[in-house]
C-alpha positions in Angstrom: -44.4 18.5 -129.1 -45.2 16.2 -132.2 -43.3 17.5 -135.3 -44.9 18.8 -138.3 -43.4 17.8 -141.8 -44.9 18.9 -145.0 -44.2 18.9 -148.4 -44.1 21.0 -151.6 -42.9 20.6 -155.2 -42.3 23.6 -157.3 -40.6 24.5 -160.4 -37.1 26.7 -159.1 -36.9 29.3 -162.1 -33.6 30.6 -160.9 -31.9 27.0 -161.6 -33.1 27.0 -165.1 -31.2 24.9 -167.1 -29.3 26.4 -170.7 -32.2 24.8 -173.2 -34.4 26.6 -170.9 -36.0 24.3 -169.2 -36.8 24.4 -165.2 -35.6 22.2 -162.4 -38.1 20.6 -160.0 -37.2 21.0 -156.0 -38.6 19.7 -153.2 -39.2 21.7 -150.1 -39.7 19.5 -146.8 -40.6 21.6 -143.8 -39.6 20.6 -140.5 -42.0 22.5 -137.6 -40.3 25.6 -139.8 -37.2 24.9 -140.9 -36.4 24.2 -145.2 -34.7 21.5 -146.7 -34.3 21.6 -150.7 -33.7 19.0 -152.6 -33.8 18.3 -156.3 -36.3 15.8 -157.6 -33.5 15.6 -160.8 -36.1 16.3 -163.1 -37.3 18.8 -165.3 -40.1 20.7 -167.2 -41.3 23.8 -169.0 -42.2 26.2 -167.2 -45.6 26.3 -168.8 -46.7 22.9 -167.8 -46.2 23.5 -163.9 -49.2 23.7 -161.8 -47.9 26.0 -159.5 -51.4 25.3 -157.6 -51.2 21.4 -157.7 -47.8 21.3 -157.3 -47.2 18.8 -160.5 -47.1 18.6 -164.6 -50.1 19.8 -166.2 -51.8 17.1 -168.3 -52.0 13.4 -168.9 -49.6 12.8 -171.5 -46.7 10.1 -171.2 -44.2 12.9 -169.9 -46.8 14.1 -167.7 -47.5 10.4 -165.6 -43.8 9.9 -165.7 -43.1 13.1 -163.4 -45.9 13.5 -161.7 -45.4 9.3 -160.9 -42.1 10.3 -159.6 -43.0 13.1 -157.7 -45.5 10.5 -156.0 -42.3 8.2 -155.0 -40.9 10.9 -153.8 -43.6 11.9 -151.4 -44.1 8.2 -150.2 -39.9 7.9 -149.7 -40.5 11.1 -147.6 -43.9 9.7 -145.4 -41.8 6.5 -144.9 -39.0 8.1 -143.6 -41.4 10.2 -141.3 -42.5 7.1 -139.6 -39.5 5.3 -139.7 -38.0 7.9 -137.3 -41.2 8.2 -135.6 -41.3 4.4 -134.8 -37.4 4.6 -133.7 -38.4 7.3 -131.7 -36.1 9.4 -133.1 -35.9 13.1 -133.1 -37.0 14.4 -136.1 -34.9 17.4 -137.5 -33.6 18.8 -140.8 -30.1 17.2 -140.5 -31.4 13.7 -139.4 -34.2 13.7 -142.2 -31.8 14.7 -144.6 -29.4 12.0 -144.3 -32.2 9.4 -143.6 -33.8 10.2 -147.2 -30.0 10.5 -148.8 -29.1 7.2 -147.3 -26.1 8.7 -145.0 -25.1 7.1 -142.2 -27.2 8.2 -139.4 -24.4 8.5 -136.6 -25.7 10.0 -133.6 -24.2 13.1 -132.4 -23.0 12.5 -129.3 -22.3 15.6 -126.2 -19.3 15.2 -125.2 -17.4 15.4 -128.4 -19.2 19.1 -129.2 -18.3 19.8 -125.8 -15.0 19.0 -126.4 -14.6 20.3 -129.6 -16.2 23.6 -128.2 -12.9 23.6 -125.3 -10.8 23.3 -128.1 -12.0 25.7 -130.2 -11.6 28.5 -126.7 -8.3 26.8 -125.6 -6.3 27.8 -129.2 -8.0 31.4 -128.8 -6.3 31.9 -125.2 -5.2 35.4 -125.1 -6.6 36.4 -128.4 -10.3 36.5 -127.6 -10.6 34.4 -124.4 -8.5 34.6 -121.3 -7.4 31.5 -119.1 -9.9 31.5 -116.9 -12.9 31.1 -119.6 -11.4 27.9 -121.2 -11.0 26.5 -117.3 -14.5 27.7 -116.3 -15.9 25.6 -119.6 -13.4 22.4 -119.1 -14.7 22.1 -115.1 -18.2 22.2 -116.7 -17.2 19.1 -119.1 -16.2 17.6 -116.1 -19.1 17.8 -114.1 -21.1 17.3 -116.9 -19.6 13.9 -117.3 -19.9 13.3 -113.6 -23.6 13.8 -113.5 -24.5 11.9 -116.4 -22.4 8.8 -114.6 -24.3 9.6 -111.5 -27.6 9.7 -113.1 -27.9 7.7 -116.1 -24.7 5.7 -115.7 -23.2 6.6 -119.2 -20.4 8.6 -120.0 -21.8 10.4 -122.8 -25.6 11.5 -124.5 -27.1 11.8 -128.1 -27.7 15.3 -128.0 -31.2 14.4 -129.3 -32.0 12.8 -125.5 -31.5 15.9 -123.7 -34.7 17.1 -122.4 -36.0 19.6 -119.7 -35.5 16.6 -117.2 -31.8 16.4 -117.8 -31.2 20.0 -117.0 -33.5 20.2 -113.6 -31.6 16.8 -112.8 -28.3 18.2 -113.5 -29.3 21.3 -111.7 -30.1 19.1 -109.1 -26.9 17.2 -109.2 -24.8 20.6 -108.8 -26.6 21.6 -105.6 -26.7 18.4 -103.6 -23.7 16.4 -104.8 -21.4 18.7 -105.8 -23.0 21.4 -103.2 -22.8 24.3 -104.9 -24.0 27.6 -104.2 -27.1 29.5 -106.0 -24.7 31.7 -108.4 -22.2 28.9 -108.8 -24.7 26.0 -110.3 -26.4 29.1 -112.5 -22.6 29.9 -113.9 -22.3 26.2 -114.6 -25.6 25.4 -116.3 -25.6 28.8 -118.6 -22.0 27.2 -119.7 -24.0 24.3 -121.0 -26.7 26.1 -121.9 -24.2 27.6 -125.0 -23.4 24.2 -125.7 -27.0 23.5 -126.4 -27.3 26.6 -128.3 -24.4 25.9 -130.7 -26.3 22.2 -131.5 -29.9 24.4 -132.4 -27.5 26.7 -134.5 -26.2 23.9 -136.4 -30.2 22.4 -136.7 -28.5 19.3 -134.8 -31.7 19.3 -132.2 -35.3 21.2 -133.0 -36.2 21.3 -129.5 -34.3 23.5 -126.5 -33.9 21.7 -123.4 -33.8 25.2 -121.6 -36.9 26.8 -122.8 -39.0 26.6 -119.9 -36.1 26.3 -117.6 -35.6 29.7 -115.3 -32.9 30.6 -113.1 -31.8 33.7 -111.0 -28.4 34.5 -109.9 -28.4 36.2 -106.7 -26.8 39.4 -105.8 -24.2 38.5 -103.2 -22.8 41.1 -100.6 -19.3 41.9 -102.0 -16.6 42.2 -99.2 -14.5 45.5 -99.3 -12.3 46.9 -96.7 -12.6 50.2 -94.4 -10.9 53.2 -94.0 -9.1 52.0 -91.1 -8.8 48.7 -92.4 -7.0 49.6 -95.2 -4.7 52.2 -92.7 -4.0 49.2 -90.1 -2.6 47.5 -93.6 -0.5 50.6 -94.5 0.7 51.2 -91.2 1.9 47.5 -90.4 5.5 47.3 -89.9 5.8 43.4 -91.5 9.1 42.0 -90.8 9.5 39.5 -93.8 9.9 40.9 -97.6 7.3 38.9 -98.9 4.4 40.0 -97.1 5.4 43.5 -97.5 5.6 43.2 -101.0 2.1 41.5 -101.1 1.0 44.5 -98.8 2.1 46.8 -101.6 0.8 45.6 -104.1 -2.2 44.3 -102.7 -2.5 48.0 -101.7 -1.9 49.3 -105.4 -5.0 47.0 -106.2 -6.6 49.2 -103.6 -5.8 52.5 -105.1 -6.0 51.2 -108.9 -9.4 48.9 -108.7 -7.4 46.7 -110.8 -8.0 42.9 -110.8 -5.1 40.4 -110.1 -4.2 39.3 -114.0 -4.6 42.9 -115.3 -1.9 44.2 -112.7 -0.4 41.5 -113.9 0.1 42.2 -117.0 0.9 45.9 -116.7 4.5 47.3 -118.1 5.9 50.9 -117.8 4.4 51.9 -120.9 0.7 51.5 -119.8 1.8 54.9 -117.6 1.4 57.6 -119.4 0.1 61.7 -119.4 -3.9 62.0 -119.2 -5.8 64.8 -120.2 -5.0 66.8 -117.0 -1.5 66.4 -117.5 -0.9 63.9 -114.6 0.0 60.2 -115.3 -2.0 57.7 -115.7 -2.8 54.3 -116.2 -3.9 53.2 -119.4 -4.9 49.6 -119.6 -7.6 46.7 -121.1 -9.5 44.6 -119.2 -8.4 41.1 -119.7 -11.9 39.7 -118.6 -13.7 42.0 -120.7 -11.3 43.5 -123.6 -12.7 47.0 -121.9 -10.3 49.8 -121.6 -9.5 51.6 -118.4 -7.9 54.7 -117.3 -7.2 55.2 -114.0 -5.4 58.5 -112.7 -2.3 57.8 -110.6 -2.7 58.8 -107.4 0.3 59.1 -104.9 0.3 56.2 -102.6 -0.2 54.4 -106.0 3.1 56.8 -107.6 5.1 55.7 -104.4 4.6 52.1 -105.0 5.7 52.2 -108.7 8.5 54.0 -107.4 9.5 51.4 -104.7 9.9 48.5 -107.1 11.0 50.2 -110.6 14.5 49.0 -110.1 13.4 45.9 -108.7 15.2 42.6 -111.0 11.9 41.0 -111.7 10.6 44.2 -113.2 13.7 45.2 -115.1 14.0 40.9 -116.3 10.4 40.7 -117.5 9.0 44.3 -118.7 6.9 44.6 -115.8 5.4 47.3 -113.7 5.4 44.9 -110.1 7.0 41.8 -109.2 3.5 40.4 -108.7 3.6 36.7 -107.4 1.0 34.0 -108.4 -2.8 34.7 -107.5 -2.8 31.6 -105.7 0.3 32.3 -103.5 -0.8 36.1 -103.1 -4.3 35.3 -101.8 -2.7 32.8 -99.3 -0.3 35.7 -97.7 -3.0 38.2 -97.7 -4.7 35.7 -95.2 -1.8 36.1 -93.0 -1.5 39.7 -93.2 -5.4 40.0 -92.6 -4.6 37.8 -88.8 -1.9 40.4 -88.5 -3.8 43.1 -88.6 -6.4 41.5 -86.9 -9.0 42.1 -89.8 -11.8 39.3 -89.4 -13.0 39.0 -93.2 -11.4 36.3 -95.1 -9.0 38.6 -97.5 -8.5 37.6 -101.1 -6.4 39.7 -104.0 -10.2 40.4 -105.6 -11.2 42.5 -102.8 -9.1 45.2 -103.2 -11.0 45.7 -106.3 -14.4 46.1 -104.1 -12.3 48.5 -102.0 -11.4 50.5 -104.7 -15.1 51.0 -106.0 -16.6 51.3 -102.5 -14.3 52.9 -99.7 -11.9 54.6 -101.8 -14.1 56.2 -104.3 -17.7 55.7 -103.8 -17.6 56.8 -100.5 -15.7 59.3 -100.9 -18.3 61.2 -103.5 -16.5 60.0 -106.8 -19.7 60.0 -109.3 -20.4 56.3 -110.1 -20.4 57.1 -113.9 -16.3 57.7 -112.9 -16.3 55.0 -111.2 -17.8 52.7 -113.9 -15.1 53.9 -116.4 -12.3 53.0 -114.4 -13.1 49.7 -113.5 -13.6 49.2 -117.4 -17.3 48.3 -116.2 -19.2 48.0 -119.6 -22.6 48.1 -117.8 -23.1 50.8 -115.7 -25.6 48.2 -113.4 -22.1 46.1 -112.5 -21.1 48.6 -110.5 -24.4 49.4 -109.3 -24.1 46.7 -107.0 -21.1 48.6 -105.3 -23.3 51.8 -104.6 -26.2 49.2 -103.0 -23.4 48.0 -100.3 -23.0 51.5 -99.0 -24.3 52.2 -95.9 -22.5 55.4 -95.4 -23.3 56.9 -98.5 -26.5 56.0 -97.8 -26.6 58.4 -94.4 -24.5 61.2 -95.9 -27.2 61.7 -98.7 -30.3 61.3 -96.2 -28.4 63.9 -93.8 -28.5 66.7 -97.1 -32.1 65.3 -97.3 -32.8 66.2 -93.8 -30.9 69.7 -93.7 -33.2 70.9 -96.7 -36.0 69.5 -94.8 -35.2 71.3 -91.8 -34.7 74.6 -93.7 -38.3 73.6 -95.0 -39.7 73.0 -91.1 -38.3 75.9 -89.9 -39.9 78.2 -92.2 -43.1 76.6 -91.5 -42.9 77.1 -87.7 -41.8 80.9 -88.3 -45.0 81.7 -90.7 -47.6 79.5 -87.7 -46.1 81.4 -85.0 -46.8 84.8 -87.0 -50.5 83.6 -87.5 -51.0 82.6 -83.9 
């Protein structure tokens, strides 16, 4: 797209000086966007020619602005070509600095990138949790990684970024690093508000992404059944650990709570709802959203098991939850134990939760939504879509109305024949 610079002079009344006389600005306009500058000279406001843009007349005062005004508007044409001959992006900031005479240090990616990281990784557990700032440093990474790959540099001017760069690097994440559909989206709309951040700071004019499109795709989520989740509970395991993994793997189940907010749950997230019963009051940690989730009693009977357990008592928690990482590796045995063939990870009790244990079992979805602190009742949606047996037990009211509907129909032809 070639970009469109213009120019106007005009007198700014609203800078007028204390003898009362008026400032002249210059406006550059840059495919839309303003800079103002003062041409450091001034007139009264009854000698601009608001139409011509200059001093009225031809007297001595009158060629000496209106001469200067002409420099200007060369200075600003030469600067136009200048950065056209460089083949230089042309935007406010770089303009502005090439006709001030500052230093025209490209702006380089990998420092906003950085700078970007930093800015999440001091507001860990404030506004961002741990897994946003590593999400955003594995996308510097690869980021890095591509550019090596493809251009053999270790860093861009932001300016060189074009739609090519982000089909290559989309490229890039599906062949080298073999990524899945969801996974290279996740990474490029973490660039993406990189780029965004340099157009809100006028660093580039043009968006890289604008005619980009991508689709995530709606993956299958893996829950467990009924008598999947009763071979678990029924499973005599002979080693503490696993049974305490079991449990609390379980409470997942029965909560729909992810890993870090079990986590992070103390005694005094249990408290009385509205019906009287207890509760489980919590935020989101992923999403700041609350939920509130009534207790039921396998859910009581765990709490019970471990509230005089020494972790608990040590650290103000509600379970003596180990690390995601070692958790998800024992669930894998427990799932060979009880001979369940789906590759079991601490995230699906959460699916559980939302499909077998209430979805299924005619718990509106609206409730369902609110517990798991979904702020969008489309997320859980996607649960209800995954439910096959739903599905049958709402065709079989269908049908029985239906059948109320044939039968009367066969009773009122047989009267007629």
């Amino acid at each position: 797209m070639k970009t469109k610079v213009s120019t106007l002079f005009y007198a700014k009344k609203a800078k007028a000086a204390a003898n009362g006389l008026i400032p002249i600005y210059m406006r550059i306009t840059i495919n839309g966007k303003r800079i103002e500058l003062s041409t450091n000279r001034f007139i009264e406001i009854s000698k601009w020619s608001t139409e011509a843009g200059k001093m009225k007349g031809t007297s001595e005062e009158a060629r000496s602005i209106n001469n200067h005004l002409d420099l200007l508007k060369n200075q600003i044409r030469d600067a136009e070509m200048e950065l056209i001959y460089k083949k230089i992006t042309i935007t406010t900031e770089i303009f502005k600095s090439k006709l001030l005479g500052v230093d025209e240090r490209a702006r380089m990616l990998v420092p906003i990138f950085q700078d970007h990281n930093n800015k999440i990784k001091e507001l860990v557990g404030k506004e961002y949790a741990p897994g946003t700032l590593e999400r955003y440093t594995t996308s510097l990474k690869h980021t890095i990684e591509f550019m090596q790959w493809k251009y053999n540099i270790s860093d861009i001017d932001i300016t060189k970024i074009d739609h090519a760069f982000i089909t290559d690097y989309e490229f890039w994440l599906r062949s080298v690093r073999n990524c899945a559909n969801n996974t290279a989206v996740k990474y490029l709309k973490n660039f993406n508000k990189i780029i965004k951040l340099c157009l809100a700071n006028d660093w580039i004019d043009k968006n890289p992404f604008a005619n980009y499109k991508s689709k995530v795709k709606d993956v299958e989520r893996v829950y467990l059944t009924e008598a999947e989740i009763q071979s678990i509970i029924e499973k005599d395991f002979k080693t503490e650990r696993l049974s305490l993994v079991r449990d609390i793997f379980l409470f997942s189940c029965f909560t729909g709570l992810a890993y870090i907010d079990v986590k992070n749950l103390t005694k005094s997230h249990i408290s009385f709802g509205i019906d009287g019963e207890k509760w489980i009051f919590t935020h989101r940690q992923k999403t700041e959203s609350a939920s509130k989730i009534p207790i039921l009693p396998v859910t009581q009977m765990i709490i019970d098991k471990y509230k005089n357990h020494p972790q608990c008592n040590n650290e103000d928690k509600l379970l003596p939850i180990l690390s995601n990482q070692k958790m998800n590796a024992y669930l894998k045995e427990i799932a060979g134990v009880c001979e369940i063939e789906k590759e079991l990870t601490f995230h699906i009790a959460r699916h559980t939760f939302a499909t077998t244990v209430t979805l299924t079992n005619g718990v509106p979805i609206e409730s369902v939504s609110k517990m798991l602190g979904h702020k969008n009742l489309r997320t859980t949606q996607h649960y209800a879509k995954v439910l096959d047996r739903k599905v049958s037990d709402d065709m079989k009211i269908l049908k029985d109305k239906f059948s109320i509907l044939d039968n009367n129909i066969l009773k009122k032809s047989s009267v007629t024949s």
